[in-house]
GUTOR-185695 format. One line per 3 residues: number of its first residue (from 1); for each residue x, y, z of N, C-alpha, C. Coordinates in nm, 2 decimals. Each point is the difference from the previous one (the first is absolute). Example, Ala and Ser with C-alpha at 12.3 -4.5 7.8 and 13.67 -1.06 7.14 Angstrom:
REM GUTOR-185695
1> 1.32 -0.57 0.78 -0.09 0.12 0.00 0.09 0.12 0.00; -0.04 0.11 -0.07 0.09 0.11 0.00 -0.08 0.11 0.08
***
This chain:
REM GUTOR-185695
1> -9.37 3.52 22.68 0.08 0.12 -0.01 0.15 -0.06 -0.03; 0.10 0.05 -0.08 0.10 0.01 -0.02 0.11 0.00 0.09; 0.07 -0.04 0.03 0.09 0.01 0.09 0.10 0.16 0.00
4> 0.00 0.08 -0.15 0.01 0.15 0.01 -0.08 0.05 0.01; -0.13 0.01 0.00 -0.14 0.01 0.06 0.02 0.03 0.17; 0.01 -0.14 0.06 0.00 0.01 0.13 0.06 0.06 0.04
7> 0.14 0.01 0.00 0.11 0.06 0.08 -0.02 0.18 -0.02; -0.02 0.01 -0.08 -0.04 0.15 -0.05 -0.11 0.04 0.12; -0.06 -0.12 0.03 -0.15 0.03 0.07 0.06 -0.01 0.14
10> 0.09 -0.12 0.04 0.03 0.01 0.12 0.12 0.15 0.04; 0.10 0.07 -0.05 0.03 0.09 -0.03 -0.06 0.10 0.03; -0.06 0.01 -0.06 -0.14 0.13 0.00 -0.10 0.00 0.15
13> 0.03 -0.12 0.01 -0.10 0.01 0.15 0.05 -0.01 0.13; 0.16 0.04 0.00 0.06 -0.06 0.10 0.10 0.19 0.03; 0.04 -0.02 0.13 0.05 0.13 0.04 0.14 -0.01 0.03
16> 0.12 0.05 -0.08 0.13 -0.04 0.02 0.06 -0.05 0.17; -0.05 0.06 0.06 0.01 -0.03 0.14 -0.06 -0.10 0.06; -0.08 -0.10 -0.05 -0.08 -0.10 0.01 0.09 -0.10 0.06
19> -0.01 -0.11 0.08 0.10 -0.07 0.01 -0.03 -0.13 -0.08; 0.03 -0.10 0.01 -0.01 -0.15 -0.05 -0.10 -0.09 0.10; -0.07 -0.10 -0.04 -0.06 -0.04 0.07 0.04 -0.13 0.06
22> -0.04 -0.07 0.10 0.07 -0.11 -0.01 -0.04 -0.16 -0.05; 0.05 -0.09 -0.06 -0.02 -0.11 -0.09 0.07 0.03 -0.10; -0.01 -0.06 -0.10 0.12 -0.04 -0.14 0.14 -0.01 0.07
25> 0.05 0.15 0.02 0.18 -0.02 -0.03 0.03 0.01 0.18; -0.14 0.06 0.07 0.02 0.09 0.11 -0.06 -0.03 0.12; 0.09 -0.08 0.05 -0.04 -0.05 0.15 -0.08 0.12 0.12
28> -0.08 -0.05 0.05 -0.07 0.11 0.14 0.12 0.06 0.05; 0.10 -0.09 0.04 0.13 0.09 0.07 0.05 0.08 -0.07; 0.06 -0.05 -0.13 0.08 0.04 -0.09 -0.02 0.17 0.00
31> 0.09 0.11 -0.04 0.01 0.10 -0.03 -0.12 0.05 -0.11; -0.11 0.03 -0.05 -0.04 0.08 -0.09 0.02 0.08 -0.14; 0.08 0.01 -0.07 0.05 0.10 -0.11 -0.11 0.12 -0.03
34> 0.02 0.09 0.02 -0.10 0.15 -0.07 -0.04 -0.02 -0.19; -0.12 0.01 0.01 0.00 -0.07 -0.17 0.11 0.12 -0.08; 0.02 0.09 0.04 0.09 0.06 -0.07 0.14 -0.06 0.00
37> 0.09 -0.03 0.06 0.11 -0.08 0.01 -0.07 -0.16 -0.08; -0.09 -0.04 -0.05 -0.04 -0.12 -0.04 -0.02 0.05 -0.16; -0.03 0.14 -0.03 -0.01 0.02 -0.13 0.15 0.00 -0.05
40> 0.10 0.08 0.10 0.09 0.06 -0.05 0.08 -0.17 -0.02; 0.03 -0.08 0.10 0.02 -0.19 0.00 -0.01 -0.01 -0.14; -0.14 -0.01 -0.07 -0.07 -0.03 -0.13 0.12 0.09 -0.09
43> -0.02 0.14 -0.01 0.09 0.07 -0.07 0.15 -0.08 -0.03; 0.04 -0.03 0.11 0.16 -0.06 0.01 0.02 -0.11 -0.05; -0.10 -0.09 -0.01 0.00 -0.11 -0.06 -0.02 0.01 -0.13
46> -0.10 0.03 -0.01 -0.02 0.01 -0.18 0.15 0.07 -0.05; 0.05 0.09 0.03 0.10 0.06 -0.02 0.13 -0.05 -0.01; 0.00 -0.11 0.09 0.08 -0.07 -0.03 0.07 -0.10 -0.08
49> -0.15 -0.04 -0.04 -0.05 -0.15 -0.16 -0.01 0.10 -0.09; -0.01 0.13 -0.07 0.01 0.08 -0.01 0.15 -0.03 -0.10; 0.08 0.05 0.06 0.12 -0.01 -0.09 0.05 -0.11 -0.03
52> -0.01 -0.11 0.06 0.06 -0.10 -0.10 -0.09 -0.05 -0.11; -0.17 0.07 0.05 -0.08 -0.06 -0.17 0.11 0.09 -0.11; 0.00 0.14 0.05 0.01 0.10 -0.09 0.13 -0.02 -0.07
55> 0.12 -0.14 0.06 0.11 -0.05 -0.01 -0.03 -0.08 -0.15; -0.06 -0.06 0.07 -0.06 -0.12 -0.12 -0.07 0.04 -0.09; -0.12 0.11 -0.01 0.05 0.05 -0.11 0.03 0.06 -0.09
58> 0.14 0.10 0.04 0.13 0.00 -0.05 0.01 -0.08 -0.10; 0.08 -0.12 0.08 0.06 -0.13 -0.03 -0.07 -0.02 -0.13; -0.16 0.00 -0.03 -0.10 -0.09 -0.05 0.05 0.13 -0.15
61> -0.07 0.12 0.02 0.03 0.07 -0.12 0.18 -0.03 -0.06; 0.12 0.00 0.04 0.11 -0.01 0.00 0.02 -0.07 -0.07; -0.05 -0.14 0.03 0.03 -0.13 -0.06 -0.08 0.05 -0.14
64> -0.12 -0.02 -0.02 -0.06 0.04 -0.09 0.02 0.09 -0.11; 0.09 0.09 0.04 0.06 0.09 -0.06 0.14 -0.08 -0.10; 0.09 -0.06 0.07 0.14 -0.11 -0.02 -0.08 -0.07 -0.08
67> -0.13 -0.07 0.01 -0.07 -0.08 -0.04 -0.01 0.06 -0.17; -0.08 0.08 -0.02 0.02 0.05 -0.08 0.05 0.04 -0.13; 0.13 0.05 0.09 0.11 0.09 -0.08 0.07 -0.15 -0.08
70> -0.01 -0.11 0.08 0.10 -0.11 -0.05 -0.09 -0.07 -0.10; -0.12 0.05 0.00 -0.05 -0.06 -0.15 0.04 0.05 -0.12
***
């Protein structure tokens, strides 16, 4: 399975109110996150790398354009 495959699958099988389990990031003591605040995490992140690809590119058509015109 695909790694967009799975997550699709884990997604789909999981209940926003679900909490985190513990191991990987999440100590037994540690706090829990609600997989909803763990989607919304994901959202913010991507969103973030997000604009500076969308920076670059800018940049990439721009040049290419200058590039261009100066031939």
């Amino acid at each position: 399975m695909d790694g967009c495959a799975r997550s699709r699958a884990i997604v789909a099988s999981a209940q926003l109110q679900d909490t985190a389990r513990s191991g990987g990031g999440f100590n037994p003591l540690d706090h829990h996150p609600a997989f909803i605040w763990i989607l919304f995490h994901l959202l913010q992140e991507c969103a973030r790398h997000v604009g500076p690809l969308d920076m670059v590119g800018e940049l990439g058509r721009v040049s290419n354009v200058l590039v261009t015109a100066t031939r």
